[in-house]
C-alpha atoms as one frame of an Amber mdcrd trajectory, in Angstrom:
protein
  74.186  71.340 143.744  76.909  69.493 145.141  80.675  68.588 144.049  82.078
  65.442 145.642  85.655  64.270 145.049  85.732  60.656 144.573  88.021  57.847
 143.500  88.267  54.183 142.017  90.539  51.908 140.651  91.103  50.227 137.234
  92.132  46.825 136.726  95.518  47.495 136.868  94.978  48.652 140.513  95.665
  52.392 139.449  93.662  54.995 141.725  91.836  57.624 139.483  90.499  61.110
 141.072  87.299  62.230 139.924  84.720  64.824 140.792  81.105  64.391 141.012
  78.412  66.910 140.340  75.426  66.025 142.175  71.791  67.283 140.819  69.595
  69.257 143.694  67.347  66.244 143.580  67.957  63.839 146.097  67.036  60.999
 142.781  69.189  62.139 139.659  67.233  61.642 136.385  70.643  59.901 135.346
  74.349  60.011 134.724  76.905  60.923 132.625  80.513  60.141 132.163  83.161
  62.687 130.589  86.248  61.408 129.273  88.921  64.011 128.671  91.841  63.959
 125.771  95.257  62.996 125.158  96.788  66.301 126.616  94.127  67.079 129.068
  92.255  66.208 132.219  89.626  66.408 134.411  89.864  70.212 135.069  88.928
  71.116 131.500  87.216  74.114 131.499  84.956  72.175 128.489  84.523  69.241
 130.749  84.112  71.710 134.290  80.702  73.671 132.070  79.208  70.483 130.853
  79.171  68.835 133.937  77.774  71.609 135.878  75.296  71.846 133.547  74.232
  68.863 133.601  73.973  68.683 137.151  71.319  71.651 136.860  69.581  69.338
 134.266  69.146  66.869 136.844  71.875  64.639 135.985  74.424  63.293 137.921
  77.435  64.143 136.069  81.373  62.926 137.075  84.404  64.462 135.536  87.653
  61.681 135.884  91.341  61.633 135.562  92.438  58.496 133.118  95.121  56.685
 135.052  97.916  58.417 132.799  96.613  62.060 133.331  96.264  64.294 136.282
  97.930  62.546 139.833  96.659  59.213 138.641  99.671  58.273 137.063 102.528
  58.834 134.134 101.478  60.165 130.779 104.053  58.238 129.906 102.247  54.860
 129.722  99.029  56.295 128.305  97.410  53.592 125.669  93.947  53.523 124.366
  93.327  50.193 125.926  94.388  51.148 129.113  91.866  53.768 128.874  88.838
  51.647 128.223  90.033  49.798 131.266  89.923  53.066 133.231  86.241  53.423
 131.196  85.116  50.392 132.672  86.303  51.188 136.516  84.332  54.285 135.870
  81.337  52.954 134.479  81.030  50.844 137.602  81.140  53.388 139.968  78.487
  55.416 138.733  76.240  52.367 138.590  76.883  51.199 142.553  75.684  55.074
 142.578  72.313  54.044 141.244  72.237  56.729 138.177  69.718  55.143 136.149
  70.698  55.311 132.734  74.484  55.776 131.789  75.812  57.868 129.019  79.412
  58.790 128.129  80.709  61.961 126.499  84.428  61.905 125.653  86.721  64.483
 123.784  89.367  63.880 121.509  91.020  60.406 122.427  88.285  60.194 124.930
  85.675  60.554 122.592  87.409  57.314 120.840  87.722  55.223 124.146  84.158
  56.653 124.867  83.307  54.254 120.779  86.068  51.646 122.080  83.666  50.653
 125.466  80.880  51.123 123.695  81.378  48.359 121.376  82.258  46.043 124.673
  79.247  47.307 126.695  75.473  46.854 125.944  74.315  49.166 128.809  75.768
  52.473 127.785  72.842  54.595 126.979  74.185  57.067 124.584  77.609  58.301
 123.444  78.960  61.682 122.188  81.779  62.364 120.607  83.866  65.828 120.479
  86.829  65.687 117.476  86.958  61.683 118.090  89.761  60.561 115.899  88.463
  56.921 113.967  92.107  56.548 112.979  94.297  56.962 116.213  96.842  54.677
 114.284  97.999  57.368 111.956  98.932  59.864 114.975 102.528  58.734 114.621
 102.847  58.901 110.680 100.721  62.702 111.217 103.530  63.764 113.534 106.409
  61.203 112.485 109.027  60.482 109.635 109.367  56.974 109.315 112.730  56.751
 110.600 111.371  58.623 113.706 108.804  55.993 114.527 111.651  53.179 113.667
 113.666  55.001 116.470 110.388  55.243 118.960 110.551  51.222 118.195 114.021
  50.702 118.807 114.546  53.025 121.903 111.428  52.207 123.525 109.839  55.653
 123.633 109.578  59.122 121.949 108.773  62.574 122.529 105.269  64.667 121.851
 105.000  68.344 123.036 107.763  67.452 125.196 106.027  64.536 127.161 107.394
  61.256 126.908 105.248  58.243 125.198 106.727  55.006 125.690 106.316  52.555
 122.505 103.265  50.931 124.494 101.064  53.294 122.623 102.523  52.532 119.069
 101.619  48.586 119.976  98.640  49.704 121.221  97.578  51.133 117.999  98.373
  48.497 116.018  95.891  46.550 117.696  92.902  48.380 118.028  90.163  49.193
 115.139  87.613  51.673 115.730  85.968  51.458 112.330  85.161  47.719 113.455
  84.270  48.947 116.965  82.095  51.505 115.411  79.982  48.703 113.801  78.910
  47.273 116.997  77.711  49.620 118.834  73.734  49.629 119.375  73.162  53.000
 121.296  72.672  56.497 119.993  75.598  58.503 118.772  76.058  62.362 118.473
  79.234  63.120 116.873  80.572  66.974 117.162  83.130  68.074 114.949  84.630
  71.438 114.285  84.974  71.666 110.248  88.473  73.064 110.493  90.307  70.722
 113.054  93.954  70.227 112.130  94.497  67.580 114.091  91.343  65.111 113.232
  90.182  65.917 109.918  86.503  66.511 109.606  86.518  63.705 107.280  87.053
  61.430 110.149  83.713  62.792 111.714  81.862  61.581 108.117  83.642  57.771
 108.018  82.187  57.320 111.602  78.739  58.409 110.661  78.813  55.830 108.049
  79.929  53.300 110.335  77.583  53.554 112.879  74.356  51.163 112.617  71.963
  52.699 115.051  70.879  56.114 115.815  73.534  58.599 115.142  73.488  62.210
 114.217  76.369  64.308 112.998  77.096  68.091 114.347  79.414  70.209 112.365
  81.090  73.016 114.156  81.163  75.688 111.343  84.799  77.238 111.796  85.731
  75.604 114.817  89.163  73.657 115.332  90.390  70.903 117.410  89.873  72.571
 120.936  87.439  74.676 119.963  89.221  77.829 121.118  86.466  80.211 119.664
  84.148  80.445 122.444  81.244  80.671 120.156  81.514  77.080 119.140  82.811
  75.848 122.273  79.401  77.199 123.689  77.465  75.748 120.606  79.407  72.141
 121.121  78.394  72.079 124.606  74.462  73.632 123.901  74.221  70.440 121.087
  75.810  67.768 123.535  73.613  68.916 127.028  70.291  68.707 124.533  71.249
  65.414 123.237  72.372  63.945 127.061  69.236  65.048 128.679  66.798  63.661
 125.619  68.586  59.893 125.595  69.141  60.034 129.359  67.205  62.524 131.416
């Protein structure tokens, strides 16, 4: 198997960096995007074991950078929107590659801009979902007092973990619904959840299974939390999601 480093660029002329994990065969059985979270990138070690993985399966698998993560730009600036715009540069790359049928895994936030494009896009092939928040609006009233979020208004940005946001993303979310988005989207779903993630409750992983028309099935990490930092359900989460990938696209 073979790892290529690769880049595109989004709509807003951004270059991403991306890696792609070639299958032995010379014709892959078909791809697979992974979309990383808020606070992480392509070198997650969750991301790095699915898509080698996959590539064994016989599925050509690419890893990405979202234009605000990694070198590709300034976390700064990061917005969900902007992110399905990255999604879309993506998605067009690794069809000029020719991978056959194209399915998208994404993580946290990624798991939601993974639901966002899906919604837009008839020819995604099947979507999973790791601890996808389906209310991204309430992250600044989770982590906020009002007063704090009048001040990210007023000053034009605010700080999380130490990174700077700029008031982009509070606009941003605002504007987007993924309950709505949920309800269009016509290809099969696996949503993974850990049943003790303090940062997306579980009961975020039930409201999308309701919302979801088509073929869905929901996963429920028994003790697992947001990063699923017990290896056991990291390992179960990735077991589940490789099974799922290679039956809707392999």
């Amino acid at each position: 198997m073979r790892e290529e480093n690769v880049s595109f660029v989004n709509r807003r002329r951004q270059a991403l960096s991306g890696v792609l994990h070639h299958p032995e065969a010379s014709t892959p059985k078909g791809g697979v995007i992974l979309c990383h979270g808020m606070e992480s990138n392509k070198e997650s070690d969750k991301l790095v074991l699915l898509s080698r993985e996959l590539a064994r399966r016989g599925l050509l698998a690419l890893r990405f950078d979202f234009a605000c993560a990694g070198k590709s730009g300034k976390f700064e600036e990061i917005t969900y929107s902007g992110e399905v715009e990255d999604l879309q540069a993506v998605f067009a790359f690794m069809h000029d590659r020719q991978a056959g049928k194209i399915a998208i895994l994404g993580s946290s936030m990624g798991g939601t801009v993974a639901l966002l494009f899906a919604a837009q896009h008839t020819g995604v092939a099947t979507v999973v979902t790791i601890a996808a928040p389906v209310h991204p609006e309430r992250f600044a009233s989770r982590l906020l007092m009002p007063a704090q979020v009048r001040e990210w208004r007023e000053t034009g940005y605010t700080f999380y973990h130490g990174l700077r946001i700029n008031v982009s993303l509070l606009d941003d979310l605002e504007k987007i619904n993924v309950p709505e988005a949920a309800q269009k989207i016509d290809c099969p779903v696996l949503i993974l959840h850990g049943d003790e993630d303090d940062v997306v409750p579980v009961e975020e992983a039930h409201e999308l299974y309701g919302y979801l028309p088509g073929s869905k099935r929901l996963s429920l990490l028994k003790g697992a939390d947001h990063r699923l930092s017990d290896p056991a359900s990291m390992n179960q989460a990735i077991s589940e999601a490789i099974a799922w990938l290679c039956e809707h696209v392999g």
